[in-house]
C-alpha atoms as one frame of an Amber mdcrd trajectory, in Angstrom:
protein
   3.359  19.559 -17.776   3.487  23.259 -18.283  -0.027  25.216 -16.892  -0.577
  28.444 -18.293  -3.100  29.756 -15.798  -0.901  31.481 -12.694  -2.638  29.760
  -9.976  -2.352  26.223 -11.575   1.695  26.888 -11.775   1.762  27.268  -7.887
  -0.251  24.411  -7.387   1.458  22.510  -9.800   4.276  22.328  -7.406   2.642
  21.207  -4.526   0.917  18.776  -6.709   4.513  17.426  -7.697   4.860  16.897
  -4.005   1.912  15.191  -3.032   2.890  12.887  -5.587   5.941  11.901  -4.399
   4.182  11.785  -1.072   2.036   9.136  -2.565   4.900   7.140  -4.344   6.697
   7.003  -0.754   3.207   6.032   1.002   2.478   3.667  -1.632   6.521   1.988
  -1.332   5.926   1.813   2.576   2.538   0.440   2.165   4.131  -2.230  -0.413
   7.375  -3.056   2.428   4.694  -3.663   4.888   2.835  -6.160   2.786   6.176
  -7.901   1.660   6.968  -8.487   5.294   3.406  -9.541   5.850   3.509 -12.248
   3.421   6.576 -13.540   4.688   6.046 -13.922   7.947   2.395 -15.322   6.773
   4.900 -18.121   5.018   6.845 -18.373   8.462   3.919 -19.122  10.123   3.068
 -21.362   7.945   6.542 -23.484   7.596   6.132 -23.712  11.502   2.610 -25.277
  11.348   3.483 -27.635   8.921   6.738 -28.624  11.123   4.489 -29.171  14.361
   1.999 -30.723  12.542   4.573 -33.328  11.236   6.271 -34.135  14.522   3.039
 -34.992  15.880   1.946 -37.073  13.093   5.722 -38.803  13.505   5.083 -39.306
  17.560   1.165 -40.588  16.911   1.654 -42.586  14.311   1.929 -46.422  14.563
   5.003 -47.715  13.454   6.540 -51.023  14.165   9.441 -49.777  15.641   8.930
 -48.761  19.460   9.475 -45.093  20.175  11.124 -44.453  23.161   9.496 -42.338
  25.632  12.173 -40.245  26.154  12.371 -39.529  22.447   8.157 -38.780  22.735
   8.945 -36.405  25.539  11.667 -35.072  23.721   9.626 -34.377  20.573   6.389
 -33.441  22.600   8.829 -30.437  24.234   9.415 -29.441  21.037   6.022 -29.392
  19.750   5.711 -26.887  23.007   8.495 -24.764  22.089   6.932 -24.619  18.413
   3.743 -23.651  19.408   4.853 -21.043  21.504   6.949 -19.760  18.330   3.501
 -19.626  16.671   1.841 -17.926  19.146   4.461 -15.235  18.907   4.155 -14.998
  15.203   0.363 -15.075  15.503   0.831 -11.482  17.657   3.595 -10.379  15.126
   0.799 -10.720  12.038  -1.211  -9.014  14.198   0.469  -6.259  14.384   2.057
  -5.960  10.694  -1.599  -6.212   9.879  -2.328  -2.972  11.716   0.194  -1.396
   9.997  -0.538  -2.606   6.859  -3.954  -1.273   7.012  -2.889   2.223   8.508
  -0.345   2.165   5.927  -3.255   1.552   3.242  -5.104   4.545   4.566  -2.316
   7.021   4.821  -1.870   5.926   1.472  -5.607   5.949   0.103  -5.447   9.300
   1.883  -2.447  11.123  -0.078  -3.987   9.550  -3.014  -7.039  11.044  -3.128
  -5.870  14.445  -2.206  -3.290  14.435  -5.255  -6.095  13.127  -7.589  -8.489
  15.895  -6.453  -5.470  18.844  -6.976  -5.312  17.301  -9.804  -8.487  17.554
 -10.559  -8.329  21.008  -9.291  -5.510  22.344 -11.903  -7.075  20.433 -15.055
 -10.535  22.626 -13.802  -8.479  25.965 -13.875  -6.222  25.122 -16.757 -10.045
  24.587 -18.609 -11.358  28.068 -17.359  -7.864  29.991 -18.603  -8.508  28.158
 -22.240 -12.178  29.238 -22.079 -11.496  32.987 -21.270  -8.459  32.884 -23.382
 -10.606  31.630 -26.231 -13.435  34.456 -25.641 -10.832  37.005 -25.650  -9.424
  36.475 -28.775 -13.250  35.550 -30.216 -13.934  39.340 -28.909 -10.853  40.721
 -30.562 -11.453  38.738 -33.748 -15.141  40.232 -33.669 -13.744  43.860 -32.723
 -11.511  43.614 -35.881 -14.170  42.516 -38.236 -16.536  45.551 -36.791 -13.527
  47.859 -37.595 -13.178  46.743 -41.070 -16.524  46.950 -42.148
């Protein structure tokens, strides 16, 4: 958009940049919460897997389970959990920097929308005085003529 008023061109630049500002917050912002929701569905995969070797190990079946195979499988119930433990800190921590993300973005948001806001309020004021200018030049002309 072109501005007319002087001070709105200069700002119009550094409005241009605090939008791409905001279009690179709002693309980190977006990476965080892809990797969020996938290691959400991680977490979840490796739930449902520990929940279904110990509904194999406790449930009765008429074939006998050996007890090395239930110490075998009870190991790896271990090992699991631990795995969710570790992704339990790891959502943790993208969820910190999801929300920090979120407010860096908010942040450059709202400053571009108020620059914005800013410009539009000038550009207004230069139509306004432009306007009563050539009102008082139309009027001067008419008082000439008369």
């Amino acid at each position: 958009m072109t501005y007319r008023h002087p001070r709105a061109q200069r700002l119009a630049v550094v409005l241009d940049i605090r939008r791409r500002e905001e279009k690179e917050a709002l693309q980190r912002w977006g990476d965080i919460e892809k990797r969020l929701t996938a290691e959400k569905d991680k977490r979840t995969q490796l739930s449902d897997y520990a929940s279904e070797y110990r509904r194999q190990i406790t449930a009765p079946t008429s074939a006998s389970v050996a007890a090395g195979q239930v110490h075998n499988s009870l190991e790896f119930i271990g090992q699991i959990e631990t795995a969710l433990h570790q992704q339990d800190q790891q959502l943790q921590e993208l969820q910190a920097m999801s929300d920090k993300a979120r407010a860096v973005y908010l942040d450059v948001h709202h400053k571009a929308d108020a620059l914005e806001s800013m410009i539009e309020k000038l550009e207004e004021e230069h139509r306004h005085m432009l306007n009563r200018a050539e009102q008082r030049e139309a009027d001067e002309w008419a008082t000439r003529r008369r």
